[in-house]
Structures are given as structure tokens and as C-alpha cells.
Backbone as a chain_set.jsonl record, in Angstrom:
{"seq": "XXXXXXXXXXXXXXXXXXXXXXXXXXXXXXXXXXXXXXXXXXXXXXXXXXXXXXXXXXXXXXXXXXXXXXXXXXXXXXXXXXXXXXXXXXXXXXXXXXXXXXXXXXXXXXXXXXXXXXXXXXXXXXXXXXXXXXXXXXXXXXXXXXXXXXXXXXXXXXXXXXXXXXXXXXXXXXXXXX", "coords": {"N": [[8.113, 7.762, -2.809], [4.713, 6.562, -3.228], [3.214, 5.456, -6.341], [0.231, 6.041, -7.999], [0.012, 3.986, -9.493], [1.779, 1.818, -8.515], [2.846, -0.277, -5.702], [4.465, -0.991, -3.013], [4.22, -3.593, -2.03], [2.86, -6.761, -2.64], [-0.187, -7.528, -3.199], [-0.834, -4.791, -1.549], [-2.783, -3.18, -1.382], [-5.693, -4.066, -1.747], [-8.191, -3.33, -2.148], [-8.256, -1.654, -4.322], [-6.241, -2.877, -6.229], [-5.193, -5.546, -7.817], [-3.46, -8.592, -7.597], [-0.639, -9.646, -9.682], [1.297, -11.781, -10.347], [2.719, -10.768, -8.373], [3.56, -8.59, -8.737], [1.852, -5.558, -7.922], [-0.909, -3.531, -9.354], [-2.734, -1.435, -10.84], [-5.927, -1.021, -10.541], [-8.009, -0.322, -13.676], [-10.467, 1.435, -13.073], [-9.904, 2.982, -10.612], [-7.271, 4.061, -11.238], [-8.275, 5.916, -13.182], [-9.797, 7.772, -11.136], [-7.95, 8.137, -9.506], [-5.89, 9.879, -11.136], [-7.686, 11.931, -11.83], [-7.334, 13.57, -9.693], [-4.445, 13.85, -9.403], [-2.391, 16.047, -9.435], [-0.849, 18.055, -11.796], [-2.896, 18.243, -13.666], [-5.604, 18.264, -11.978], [-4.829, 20.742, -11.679], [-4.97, 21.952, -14.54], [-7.453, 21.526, -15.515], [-7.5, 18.929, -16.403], [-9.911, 16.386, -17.371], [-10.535, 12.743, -16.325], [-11.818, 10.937, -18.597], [-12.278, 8.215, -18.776], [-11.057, 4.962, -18.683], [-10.438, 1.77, -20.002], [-11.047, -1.466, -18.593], [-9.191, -2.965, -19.348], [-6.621, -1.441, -19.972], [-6.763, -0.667, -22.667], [-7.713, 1.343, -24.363], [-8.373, 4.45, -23.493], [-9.592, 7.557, -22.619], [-9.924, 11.563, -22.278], [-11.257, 14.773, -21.524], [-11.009, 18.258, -21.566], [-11.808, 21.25, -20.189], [-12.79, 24.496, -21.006], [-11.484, 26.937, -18.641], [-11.158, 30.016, -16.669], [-9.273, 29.989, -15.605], [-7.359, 28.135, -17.246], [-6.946, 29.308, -19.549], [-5.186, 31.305, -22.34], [-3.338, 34.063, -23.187], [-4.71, 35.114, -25.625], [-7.537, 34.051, -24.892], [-8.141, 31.438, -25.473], [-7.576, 27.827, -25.27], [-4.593, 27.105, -23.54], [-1.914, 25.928, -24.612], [-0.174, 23.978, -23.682], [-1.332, 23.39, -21.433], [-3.247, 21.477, -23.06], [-1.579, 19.766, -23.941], [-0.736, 18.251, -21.68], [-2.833, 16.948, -21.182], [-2.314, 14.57, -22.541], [-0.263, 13.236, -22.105], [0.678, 11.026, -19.851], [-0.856, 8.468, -20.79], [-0.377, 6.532, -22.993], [2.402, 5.809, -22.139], [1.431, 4.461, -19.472], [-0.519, 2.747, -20.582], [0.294, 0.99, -21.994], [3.078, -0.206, -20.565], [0.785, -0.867, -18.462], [-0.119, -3.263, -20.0], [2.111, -5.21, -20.659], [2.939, -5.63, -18.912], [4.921, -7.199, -16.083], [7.428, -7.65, -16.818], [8.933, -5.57, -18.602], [10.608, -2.714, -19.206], [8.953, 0.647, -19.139], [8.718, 3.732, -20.663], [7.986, 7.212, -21.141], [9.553, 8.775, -24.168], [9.891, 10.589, -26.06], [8.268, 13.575, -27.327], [5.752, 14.904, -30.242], [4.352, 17.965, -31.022], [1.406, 19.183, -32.679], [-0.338, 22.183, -33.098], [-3.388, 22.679, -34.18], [-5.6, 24.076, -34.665], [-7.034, 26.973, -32.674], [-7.898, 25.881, -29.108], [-11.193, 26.144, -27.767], [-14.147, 26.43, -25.706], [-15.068, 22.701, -24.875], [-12.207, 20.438, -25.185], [-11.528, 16.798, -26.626], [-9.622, 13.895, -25.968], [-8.902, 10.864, -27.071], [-7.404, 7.703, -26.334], [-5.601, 4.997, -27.957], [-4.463, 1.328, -27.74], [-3.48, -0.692, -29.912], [-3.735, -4.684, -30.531], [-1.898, -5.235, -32.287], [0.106, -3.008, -31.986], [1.106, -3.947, -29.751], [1.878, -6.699, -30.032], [3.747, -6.21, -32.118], [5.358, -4.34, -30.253], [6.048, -6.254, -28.431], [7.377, -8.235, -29.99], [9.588, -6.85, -30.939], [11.317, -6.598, -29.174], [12.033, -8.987, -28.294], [14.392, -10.264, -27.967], [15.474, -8.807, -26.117], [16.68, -6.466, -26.869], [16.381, -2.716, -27.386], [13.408, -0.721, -27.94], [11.46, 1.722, -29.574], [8.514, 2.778, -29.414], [5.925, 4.624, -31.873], [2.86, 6.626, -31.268], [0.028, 8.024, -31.635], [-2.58, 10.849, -31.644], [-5.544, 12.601, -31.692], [-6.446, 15.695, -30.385], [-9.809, 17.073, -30.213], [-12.473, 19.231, -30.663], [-15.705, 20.47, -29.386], [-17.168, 19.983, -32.051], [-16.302, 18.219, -33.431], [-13.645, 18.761, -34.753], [-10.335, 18.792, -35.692], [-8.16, 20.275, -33.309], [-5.55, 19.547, -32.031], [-2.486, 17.582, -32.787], [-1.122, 14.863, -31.563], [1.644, 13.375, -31.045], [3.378, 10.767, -29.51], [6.461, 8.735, -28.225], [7.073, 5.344, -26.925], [9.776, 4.231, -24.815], [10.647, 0.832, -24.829], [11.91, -1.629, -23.22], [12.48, -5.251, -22.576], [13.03, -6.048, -19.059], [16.379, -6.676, -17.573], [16.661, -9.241, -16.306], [15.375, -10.445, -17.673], [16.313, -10.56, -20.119], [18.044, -12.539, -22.477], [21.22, -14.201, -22.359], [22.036, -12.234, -20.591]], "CA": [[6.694, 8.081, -2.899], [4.078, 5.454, -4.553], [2.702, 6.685, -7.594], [-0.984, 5.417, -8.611], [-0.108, 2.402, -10.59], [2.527, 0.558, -7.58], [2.454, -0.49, -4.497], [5.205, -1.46, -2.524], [4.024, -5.177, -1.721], [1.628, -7.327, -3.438], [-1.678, -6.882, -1.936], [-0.909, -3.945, -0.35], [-4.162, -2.331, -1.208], [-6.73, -5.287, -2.452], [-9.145, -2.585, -2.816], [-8.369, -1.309, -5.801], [-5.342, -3.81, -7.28], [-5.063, -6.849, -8.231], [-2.111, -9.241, -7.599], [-0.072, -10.116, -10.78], [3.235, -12.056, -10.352], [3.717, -10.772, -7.181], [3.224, -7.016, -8.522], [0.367, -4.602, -7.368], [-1.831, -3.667, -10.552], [-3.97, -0.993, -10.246], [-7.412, -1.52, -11.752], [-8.429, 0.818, -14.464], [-11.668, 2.783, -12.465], [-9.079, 3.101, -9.637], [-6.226, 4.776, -11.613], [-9.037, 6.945, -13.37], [-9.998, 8.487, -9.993], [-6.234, 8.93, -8.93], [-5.437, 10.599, -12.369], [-8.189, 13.253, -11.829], [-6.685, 14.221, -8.562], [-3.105, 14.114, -9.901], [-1.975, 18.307, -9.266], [-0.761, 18.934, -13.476], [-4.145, 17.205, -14.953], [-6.269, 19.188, -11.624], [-4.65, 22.282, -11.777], [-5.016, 22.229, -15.625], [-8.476, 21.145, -15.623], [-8.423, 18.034, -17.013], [-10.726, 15.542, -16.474], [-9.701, 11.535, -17.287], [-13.067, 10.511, -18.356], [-12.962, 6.454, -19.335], [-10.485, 4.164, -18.797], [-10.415, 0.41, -20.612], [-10.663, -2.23, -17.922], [-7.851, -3.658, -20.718], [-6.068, -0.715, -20.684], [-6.422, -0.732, -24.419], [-8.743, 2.368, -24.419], [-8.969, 5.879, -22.26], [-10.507, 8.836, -22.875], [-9.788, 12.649, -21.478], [-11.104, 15.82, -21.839], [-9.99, 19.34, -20.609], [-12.912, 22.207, -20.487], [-12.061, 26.016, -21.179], [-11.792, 27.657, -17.365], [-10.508, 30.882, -16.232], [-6.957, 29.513, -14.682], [-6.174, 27.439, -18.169], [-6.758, 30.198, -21.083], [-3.553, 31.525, -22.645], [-3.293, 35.396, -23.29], [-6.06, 35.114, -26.076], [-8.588, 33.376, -24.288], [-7.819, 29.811, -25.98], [-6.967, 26.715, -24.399], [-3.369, 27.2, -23.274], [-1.082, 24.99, -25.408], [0.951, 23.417, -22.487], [-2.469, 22.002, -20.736], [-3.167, 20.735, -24.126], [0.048, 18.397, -24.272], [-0.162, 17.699, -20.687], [-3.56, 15.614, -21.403], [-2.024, 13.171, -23.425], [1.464, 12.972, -21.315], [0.675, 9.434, -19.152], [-1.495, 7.771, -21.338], [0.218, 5.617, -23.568], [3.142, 4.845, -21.437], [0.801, 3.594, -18.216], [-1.259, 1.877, -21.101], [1.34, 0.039, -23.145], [3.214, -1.067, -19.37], [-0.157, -2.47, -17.931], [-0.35, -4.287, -21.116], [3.225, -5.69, -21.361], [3.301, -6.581, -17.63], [6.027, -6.775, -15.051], [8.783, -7.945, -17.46], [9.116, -4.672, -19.048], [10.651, -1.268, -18.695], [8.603, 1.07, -20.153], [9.434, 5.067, -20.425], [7.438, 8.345, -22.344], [10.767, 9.612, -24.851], [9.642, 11.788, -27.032], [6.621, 13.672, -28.116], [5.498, 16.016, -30.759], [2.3, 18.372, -30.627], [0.924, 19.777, -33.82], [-1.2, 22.799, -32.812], [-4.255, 22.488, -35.836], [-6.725, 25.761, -34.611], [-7.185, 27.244, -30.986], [-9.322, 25.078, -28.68], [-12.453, 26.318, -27.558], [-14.677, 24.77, -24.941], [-14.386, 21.387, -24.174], [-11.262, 19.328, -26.128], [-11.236, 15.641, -25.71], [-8.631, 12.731, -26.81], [-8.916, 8.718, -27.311], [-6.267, 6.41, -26.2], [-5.674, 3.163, -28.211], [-3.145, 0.462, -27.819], [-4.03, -1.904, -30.559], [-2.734, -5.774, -30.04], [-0.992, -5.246, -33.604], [1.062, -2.392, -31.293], [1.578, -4.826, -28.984], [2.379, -7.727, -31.331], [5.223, -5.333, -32.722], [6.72, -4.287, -29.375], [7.097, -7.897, -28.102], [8.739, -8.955, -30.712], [10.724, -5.875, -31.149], [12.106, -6.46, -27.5], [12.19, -9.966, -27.595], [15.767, -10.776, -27.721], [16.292, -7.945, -25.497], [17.061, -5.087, -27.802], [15.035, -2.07, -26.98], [12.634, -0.732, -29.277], [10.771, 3.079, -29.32], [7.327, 3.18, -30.188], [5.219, 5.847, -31.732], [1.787, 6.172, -30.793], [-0.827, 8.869, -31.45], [-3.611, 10.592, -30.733], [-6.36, 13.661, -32.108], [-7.389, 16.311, -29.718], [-10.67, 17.602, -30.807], [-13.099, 20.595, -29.855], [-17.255, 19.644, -29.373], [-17.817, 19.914, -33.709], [-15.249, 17.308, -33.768], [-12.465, 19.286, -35.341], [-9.223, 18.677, -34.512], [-7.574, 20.916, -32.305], [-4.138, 19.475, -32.127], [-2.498, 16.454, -33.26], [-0.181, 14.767, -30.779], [2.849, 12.191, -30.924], [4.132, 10.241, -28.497], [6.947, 7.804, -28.77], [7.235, 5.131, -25.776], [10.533, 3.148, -25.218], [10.331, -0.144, -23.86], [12.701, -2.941, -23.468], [12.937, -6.045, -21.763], [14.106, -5.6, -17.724], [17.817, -6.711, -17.362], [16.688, -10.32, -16.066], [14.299, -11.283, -18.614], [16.594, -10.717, -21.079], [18.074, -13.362, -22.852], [22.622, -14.228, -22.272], [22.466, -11.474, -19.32]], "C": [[5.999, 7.056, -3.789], [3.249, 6.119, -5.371], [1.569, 5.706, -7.62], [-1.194, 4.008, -9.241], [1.558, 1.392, -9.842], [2.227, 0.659, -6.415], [3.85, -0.982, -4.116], [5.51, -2.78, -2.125], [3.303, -5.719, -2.346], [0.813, -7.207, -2.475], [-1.758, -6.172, -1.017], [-1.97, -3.159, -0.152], [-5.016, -3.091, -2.485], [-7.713, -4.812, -3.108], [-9.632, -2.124, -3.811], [-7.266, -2.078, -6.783], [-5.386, -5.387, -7.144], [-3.306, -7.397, -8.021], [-1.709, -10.0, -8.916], [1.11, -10.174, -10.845], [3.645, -11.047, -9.689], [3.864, -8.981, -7.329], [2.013, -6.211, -8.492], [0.252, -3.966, -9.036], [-3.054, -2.633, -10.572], [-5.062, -1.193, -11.101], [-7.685, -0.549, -12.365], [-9.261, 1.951, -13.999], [-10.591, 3.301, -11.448], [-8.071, 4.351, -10.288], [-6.999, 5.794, -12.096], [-9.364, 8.598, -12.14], [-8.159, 9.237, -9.921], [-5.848, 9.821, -10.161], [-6.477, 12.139, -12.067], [-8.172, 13.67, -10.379], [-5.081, 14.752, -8.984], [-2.939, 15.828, -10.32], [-1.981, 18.529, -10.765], [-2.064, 18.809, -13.663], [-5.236, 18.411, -13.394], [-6.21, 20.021, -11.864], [-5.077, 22.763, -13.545], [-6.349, 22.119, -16.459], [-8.748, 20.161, -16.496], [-8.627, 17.059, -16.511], [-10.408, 13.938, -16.853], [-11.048, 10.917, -17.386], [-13.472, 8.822, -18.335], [-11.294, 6.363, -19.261], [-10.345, 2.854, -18.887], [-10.35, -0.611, -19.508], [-8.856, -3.346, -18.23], [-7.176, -3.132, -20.844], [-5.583, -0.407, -21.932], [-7.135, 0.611, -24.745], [-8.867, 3.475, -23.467], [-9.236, 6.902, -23.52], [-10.238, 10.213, -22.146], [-10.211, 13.969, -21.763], [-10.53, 17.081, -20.659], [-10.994, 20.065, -21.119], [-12.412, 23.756, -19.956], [-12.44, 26.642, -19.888], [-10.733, 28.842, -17.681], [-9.048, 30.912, -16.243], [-6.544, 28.502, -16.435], [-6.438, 28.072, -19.407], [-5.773, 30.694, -20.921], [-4.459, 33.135, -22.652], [-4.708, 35.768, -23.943], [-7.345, 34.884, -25.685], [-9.198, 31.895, -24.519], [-7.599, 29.092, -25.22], [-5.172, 26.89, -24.238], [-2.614, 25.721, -23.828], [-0.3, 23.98, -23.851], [-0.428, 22.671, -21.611], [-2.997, 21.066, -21.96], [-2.955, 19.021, -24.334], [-0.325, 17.518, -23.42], [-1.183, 16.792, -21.13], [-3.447, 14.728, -21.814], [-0.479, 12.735, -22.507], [1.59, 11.561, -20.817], [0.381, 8.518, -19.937], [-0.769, 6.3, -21.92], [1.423, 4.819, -22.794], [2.301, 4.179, -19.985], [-0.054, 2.365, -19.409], [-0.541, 0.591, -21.66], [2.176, -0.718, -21.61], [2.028, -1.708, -18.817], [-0.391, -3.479, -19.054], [0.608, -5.327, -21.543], [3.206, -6.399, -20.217], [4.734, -5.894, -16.874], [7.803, -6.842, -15.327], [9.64, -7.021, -18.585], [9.79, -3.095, -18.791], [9.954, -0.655, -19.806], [8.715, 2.806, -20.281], [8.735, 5.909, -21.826], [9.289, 8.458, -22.849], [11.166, 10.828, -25.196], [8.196, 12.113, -27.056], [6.681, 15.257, -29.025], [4.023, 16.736, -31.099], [2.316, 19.312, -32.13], [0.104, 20.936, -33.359], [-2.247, 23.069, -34.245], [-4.801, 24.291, -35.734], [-7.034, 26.328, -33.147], [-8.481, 26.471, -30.729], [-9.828, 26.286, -28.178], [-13.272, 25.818, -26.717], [-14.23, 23.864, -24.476], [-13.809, 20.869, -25.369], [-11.56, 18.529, -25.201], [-10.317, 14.885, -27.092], [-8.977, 11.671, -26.649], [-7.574, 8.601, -27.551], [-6.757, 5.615, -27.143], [-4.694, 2.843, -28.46], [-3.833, -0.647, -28.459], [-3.176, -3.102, -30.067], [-1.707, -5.784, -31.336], [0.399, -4.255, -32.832], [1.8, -3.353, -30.598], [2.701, -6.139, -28.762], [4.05, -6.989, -31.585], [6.636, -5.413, -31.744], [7.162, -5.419, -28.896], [8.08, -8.647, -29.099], [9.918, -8.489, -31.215], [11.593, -6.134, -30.197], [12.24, -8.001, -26.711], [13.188, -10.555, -27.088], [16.312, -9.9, -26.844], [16.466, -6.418, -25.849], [15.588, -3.868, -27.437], [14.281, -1.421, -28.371], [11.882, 0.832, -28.545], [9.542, 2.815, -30.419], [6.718, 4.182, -30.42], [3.55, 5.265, -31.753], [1.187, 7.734, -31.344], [-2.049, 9.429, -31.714], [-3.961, 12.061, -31.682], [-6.585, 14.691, -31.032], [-8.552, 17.48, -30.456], [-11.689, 18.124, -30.107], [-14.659, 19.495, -30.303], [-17.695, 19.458, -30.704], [-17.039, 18.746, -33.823], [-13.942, 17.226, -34.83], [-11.515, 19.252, -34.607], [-8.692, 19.824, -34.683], [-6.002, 20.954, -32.432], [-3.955, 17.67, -32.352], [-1.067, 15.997, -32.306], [0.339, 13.268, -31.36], [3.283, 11.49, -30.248], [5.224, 8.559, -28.542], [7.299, 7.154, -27.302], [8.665, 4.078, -26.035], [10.373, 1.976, -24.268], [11.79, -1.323, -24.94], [12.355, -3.935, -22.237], [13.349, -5.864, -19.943], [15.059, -6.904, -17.628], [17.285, -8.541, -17.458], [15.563, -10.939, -16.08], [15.269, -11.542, -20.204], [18.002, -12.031, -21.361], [19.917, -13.663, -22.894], [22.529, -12.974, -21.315], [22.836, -12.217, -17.628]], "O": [[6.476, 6.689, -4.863], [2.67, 7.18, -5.137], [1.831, 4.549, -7.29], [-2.157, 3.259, -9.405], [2.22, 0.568, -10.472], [1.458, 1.514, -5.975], [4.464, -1.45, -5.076], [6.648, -3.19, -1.896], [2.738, -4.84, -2.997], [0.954, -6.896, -1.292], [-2.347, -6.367, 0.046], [-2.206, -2.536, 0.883], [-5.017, -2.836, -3.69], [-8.208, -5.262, -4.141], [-10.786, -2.062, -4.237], [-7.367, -1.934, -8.001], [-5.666, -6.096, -6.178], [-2.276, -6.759, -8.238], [-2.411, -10.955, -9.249], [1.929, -9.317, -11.177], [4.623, -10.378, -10.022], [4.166, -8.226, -6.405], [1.162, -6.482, -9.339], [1.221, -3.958, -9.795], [-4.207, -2.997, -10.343], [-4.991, -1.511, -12.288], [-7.668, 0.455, -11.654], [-9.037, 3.125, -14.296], [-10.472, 4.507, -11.665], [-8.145, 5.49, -9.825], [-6.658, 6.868, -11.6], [-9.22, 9.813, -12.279], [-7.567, 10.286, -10.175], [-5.283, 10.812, -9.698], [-5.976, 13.263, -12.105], [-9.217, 14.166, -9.958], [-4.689, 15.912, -8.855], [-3.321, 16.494, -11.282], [-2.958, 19.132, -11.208], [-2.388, 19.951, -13.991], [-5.614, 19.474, -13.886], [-7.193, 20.595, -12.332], [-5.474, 23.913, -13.734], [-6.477, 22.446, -17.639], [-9.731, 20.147, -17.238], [-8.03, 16.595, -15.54], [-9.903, 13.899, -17.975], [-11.499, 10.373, -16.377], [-14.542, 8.307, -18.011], [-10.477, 7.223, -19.593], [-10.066, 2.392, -17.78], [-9.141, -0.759, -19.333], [-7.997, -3.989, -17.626], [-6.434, -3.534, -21.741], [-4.465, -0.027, -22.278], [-6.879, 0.844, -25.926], [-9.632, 3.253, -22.528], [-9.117, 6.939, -24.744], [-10.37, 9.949, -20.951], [-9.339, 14.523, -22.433], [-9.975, 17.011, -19.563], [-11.321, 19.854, -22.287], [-11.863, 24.076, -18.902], [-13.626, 26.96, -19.793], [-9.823, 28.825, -18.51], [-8.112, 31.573, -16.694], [-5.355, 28.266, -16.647], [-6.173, 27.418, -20.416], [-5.218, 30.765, -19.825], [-5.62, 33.378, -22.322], [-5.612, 36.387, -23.381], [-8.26, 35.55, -26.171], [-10.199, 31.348, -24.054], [-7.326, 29.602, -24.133], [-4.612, 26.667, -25.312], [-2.869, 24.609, -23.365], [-0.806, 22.864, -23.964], [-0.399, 21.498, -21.24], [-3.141, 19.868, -21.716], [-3.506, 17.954, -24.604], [-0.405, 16.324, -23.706], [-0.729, 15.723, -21.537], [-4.288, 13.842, -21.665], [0.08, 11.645, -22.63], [2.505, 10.87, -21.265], [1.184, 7.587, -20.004], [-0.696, 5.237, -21.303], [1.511, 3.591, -22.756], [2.887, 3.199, -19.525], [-0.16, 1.193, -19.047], [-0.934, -0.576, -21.667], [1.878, -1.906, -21.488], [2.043, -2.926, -18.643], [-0.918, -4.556, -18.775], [0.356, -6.16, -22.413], [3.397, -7.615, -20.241], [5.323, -4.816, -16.958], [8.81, -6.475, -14.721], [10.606, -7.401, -19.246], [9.164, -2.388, -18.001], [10.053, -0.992, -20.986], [8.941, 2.983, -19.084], [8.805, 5.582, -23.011], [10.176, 8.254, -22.021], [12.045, 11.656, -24.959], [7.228, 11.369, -26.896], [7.284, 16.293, -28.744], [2.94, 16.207, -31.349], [3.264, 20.017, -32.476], [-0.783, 20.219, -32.896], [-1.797, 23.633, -35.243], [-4.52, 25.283, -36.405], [-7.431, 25.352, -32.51], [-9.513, 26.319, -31.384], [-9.165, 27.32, -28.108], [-13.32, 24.59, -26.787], [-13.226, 23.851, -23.764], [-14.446, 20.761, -26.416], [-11.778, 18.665, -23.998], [-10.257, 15.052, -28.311], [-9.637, 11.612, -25.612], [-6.823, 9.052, -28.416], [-7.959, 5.417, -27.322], [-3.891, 3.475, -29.147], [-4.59, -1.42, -27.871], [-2.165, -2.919, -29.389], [-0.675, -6.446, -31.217], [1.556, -4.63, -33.022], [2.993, -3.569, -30.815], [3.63, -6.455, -28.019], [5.162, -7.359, -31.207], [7.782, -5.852, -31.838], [8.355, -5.722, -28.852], [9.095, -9.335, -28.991], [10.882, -9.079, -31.702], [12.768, -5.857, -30.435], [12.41, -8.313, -25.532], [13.163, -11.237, -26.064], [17.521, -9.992, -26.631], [16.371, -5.444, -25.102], [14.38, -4.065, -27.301], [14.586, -1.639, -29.544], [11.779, 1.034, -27.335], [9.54, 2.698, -31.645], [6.668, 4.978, -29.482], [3.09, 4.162, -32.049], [2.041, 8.615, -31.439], [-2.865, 8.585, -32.081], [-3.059, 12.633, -32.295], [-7.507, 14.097, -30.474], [-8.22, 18.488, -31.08], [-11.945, 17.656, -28.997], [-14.803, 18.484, -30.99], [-18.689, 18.736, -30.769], [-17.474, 18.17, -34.82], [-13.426, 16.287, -35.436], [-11.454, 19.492, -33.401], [-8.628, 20.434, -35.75], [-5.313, 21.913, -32.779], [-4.796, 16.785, -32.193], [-0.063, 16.709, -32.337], [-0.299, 12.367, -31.904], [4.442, 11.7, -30.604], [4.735, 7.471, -28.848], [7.729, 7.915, -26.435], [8.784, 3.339, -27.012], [10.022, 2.116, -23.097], [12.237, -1.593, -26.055], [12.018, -3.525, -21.126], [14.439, -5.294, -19.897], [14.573, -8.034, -17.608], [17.475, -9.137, -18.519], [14.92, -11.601, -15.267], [15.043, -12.364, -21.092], [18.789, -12.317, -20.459], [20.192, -13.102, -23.955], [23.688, -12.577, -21.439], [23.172, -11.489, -16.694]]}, "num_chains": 1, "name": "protein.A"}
């Protein structure tokens, strides 16, 4: 099955990717759209509002419906999480390129105060992140990054405080005596 961010050929769909060394690329407004179709993130109501032409930057909120309050009438912890789930690893791979594996690990969710309304989160992949993992993974060796992120209700209190650690190494035949 092709997922949102490959393609099977280079220029297999010009429309929305770009060709880069021969791998399909999807463009940031492009993957936006496909993300707020994506079943967890619909069914859970959230919405992917901004995404960085640079993928250095997204944006997502999730607004209090019927189908995603918990028992109380809160934002259900588990749609919460899920809003932050892709982010960083699609951001940190379009940023590294095609010479990378890159993989969510770990993550840890802080719950601060029950959401309310509309929560939203901010992505950012600084180049100092960036900086780090290349040279963490230059010789090969893999490297786990942590990354994270605020979710916060319309006063701009946070909500919950999320973790996410991405691993990335090298792929096999980039790396260096393989």
C-alpha cells in the first residue's frame, strides 16, 4: 500500500511531489490534505492545520466532538497522543532525505489538566536538531532523538506535554566499511 509521503516511481504523481534523487517527495500542502483524511487523525477529529513548505514547522489541532470525549466529557487522552504521533518522524525524514532510515521509538505523554474545546500543538525541527543527528549518524552508528512538543487549550494552557524520541540511522549503503 503507498502511504502519503512515497510513491513507487519517481514522478509517479508530479502533481503533488517533487523528484529528489530519484525518490517521490511529497510537498508539504499535499501531505497536509492526505493527513486530514488519514482514518486515526479523522475518526479522532483532528485537524492538521499548517504544514512548513521546509518541513521544519506543522501545526494541529483536535476540537472537543461528541465521538472523541472520554467518560467525563474531556478530550479523550488517546486522541490527544495520537495528534502528535507522525509529526516529527515524517518531519525529521523529509529533512534528512533519502539516505536515512528514520522510525517513531518511543514516546511519553504528560497529561497537565483535561482538554476542553479546541487543543492545538507546534511542530519544530530546528537545524541545531538536525546538525546533531547528522553527525550523530555519520559514521553509521544510529542515534535516537528526543523531540517535543506542548498541547494547549484556546487560554493557552497546556493541556499535555508530549515526548517523542525518533531513531534514525544511516541506510545500510550509505554507511561507511559496509
Amino acid at each position: 500500500m503507498m502511504t502519503p509521503w512515497s510513491a513507487s516511481s519517481a514522478g509517479e504523481c508530479q502533481r503533488c511531489c517533487s523528484d529528489e534523487g530519484g525518490v517521490a517527495v511529497v510537498k508539504a500542502g499535499r501531505l497536509r490534505r492526505l493527513l486530514n483524511w488519514y482514518v486515526p487523525f479523522l475518526f479522532a477529529g483532528v485537524r492538521v492545520e499548517t504544514v512548513a513548505d521546509d518541513y521544519r514547522y506543522a501545526r494541529a489541532a483536535l476540537h472537543a466532538r461528541w465521538f472523541n470525549r472520554n467518560y467525563v466529557g474531556t478530550h479523550f487522552g488517546g486522541s490527544l497522543y495520537a495528534m502528535t504521533d507522525p509529526f516529527f518522524m515524517i518531519m525529521v525524514m523529509e529533512n534528512l532525505g533519502k539516505d536515512y532510515l528514520v522510525w517513531d521509538r518511543r514516546a511519553e505523554v504528560e497529561y497537565v489538566k483535561p482538554g476542553r474545546g479546541k487543543v492545538s500543538v507546534e511542530f519544530r525541527v530546528d537545524e541545531s536538531d538536525l546538525r546533531k543527528i547528522r553527525e550523530a549518524t555519520a559514521e553509521g552508528e544510529k542515534y535516537e532523538h528526543w523531540f517535543g512538543c506542548e498541547l494547549r487549550d484556546q487560554a493557552g494552557e497546556v493541556v499535555a506535554r508530549v515526548r517523542k524520541q525518533v531513531y534514525v540511522r544511516l541506510k545500510p549503503r550509505n554507511r561507511q566499511g559496509e
